[in-house]
N, C-alpha and C positions, 0 to 999 in steps of 0.2 A: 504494500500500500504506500502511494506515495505521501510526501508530507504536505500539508494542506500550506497553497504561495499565498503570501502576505505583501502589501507594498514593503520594501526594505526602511526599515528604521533607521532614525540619525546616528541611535550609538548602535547600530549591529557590528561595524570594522571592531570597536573596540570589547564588545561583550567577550568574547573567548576570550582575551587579554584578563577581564576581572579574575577570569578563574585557574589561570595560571600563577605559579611559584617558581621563581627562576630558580636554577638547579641541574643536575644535571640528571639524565635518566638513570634509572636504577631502579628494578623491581624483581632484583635473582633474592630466588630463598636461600635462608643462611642454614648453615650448621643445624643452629637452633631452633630453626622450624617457621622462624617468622618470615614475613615480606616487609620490603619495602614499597612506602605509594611509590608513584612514578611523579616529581613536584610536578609536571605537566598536565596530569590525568586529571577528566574532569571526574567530580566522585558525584554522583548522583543525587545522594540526599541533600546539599550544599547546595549541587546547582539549582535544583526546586525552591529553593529556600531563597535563592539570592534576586532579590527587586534589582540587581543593576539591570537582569536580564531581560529583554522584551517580550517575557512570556503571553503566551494567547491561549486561550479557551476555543476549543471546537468541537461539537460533536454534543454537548451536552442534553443527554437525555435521561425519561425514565423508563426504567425496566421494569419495578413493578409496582404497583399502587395499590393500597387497602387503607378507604377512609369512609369511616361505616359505623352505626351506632346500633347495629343488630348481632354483636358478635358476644356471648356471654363472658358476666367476669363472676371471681371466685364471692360468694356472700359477702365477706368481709369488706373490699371495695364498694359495695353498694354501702353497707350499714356505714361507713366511715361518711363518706360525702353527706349523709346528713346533717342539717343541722343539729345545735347541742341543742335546744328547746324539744325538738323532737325526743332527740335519744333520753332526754329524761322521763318523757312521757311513758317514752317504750324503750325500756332499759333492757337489757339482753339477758336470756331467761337461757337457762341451761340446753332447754334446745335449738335456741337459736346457733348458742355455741357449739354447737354438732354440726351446724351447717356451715361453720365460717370457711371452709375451701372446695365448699359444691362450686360448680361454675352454674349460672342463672342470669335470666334476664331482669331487667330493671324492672318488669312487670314482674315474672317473678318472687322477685327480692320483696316487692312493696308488698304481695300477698300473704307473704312469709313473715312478715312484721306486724301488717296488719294493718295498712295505712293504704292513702290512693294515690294512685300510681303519679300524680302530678306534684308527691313531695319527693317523689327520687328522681333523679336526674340521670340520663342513660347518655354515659363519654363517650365520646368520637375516640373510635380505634384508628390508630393513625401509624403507617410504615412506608414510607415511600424510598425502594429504593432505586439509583441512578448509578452512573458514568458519565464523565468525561474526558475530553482527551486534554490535555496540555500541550503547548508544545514550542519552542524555537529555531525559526527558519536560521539563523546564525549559526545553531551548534548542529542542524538538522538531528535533533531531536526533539522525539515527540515521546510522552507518557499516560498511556491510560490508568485512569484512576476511577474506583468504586466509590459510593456516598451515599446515606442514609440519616435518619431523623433518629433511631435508637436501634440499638444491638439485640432488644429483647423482641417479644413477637409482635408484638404491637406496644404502644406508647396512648396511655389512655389521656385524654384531655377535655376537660371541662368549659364548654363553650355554646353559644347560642348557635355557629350555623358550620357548616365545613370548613368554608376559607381560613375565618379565622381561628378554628384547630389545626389545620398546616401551617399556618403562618407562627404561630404557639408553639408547633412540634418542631419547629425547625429554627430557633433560637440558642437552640445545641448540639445542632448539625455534626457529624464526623463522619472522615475518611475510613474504609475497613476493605477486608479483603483482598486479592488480588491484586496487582499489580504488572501491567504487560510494557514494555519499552521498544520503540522501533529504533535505530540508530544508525544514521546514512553516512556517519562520518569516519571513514578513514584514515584521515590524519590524526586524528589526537585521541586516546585511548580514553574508556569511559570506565568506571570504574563502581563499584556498589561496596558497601563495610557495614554490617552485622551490626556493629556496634554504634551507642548511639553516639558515644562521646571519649572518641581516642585520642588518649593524652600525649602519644607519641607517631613518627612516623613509621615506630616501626609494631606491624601486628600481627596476630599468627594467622598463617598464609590460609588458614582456612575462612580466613571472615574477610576477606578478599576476595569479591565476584568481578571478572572481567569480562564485561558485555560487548561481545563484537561487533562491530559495521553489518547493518544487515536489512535487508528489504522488505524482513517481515517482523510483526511483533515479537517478541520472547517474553516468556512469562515469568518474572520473577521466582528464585525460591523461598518459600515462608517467611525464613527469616532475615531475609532481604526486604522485603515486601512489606514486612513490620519493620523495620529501621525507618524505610523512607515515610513509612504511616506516622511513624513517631513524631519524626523532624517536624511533619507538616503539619501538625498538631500542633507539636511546642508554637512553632511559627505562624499558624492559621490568621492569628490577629494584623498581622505585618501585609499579608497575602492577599486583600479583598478580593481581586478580580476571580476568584472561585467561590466566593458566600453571593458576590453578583451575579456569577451565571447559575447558578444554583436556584436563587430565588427567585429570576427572573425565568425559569422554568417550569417552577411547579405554579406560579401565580396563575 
């Protein structure tokens, strides 16, 4: 797949520059089992992370969407979202406490307490997840990346109508899963590290992934794929142009 043309930006001659270390090459393993970076190699979770670069958004879509307030939750969430004037009225009797991890619906719940059905309120189930691509015509590279509203099966939320339960569910937005990388550039070696925060240049040769020049995606291994997750986390606040395409997708 080719990489998606952009008009050329003012600082593209000097972006590969930001992420060089003069130096000389050197990445043979020692004795000792470790490697050397190469001071020239671009190291991937860095380069994601670094605003000098003209990064762009493409491709941003969703994969799969569930935003629904017919999906049962465990007793216990209904009887909490009550108000306390309520729950004093109808204080929880020993068999209510037998039911607190049935799954039930909000009608349900209210017959099971004993109240009508317009003092419970039934949550917008909310999981949308997506990708997109990132990517730099400069360093011709491009990164597809996963994203979601919460890690669990759904994210319950309290609201009058759907939008603004999406808009709600996604105030804490993350990156997860997968990671694929396409990489068209031959001259300068791309590099991936395990780890999130290496004190030296020199690390053991196994947390050293080297991603070749190449015309098709490659999919990251785990825990490569978690490092670069991590970085972009730590970083996400510095990064808007991925909370904008984001939300200007599921709007």
């Amino acid at each position: 797949m080719d990489l998606p043309t952009l008009p050329t930006q003012p600082d593209i001659d000097n972006t590969a520059a930001t992420l060089d270390n003069k130096g000389e090459h050197s990445d043979i393993e020692s004795e000792s089992g470790t490697q050397t970076i190469d001071p020239n190699a671009i190291i991937l979770a860095e380069a994601l992370t670094d605003k000098a670069i003209s990064w762009q958004i493409h491709n941003c879509k969703i994969i799969k969407k569930t935003v629904t307030q017919d999906l049962p939750l465990p007793f216990l969430y209904h009887y909490d979202s009550l108000d306390d004037a309520i729950k004093q009225t109808h204080p929880l009797t020993p068999e209510l406490l037998l039911q607190f991890n049935t799954p039930m619906s909000a009608h349900e719940a209210a017959k099971l307490i004993g109240i009508d059905d317009e003092l419970l309120t039934s949550p917008w189930h909310v999981k949308i997840i997506g990708s997109l691509v990132v990517f730099s015509e400069a360093l011709q590279l491009a990164v597809r990346l996963h994203w979601t509203n919460t890690g669990k099966e759904t994210q319950q939320v309290y609201t009058k109508d759907a939008a603004d339960a999406i808009t709600a569910a996604f105030k804490d937005w993350q990156f997860f899963g997968r990671v694929d990388v396409l990489y068209k550039n031959n001259k300068q070696i791309l590099i991936s590290i395990d780890e999130q925060n290496p004190n030296t240049q020199a690390l053991p040769a196994e947390s050293l992934l080297t991603i070749e020049a190449s015309s098709d995606y490659q999919q990251l291994l785990a825990t490569h794929a978690l490092a670069a997750i991590v970085k972009l986390e730590a970083d996400k606040a510095d990064l808007p142009w991925f909370e904008k395409a984001i939300l200007e997708r599921i709007e």
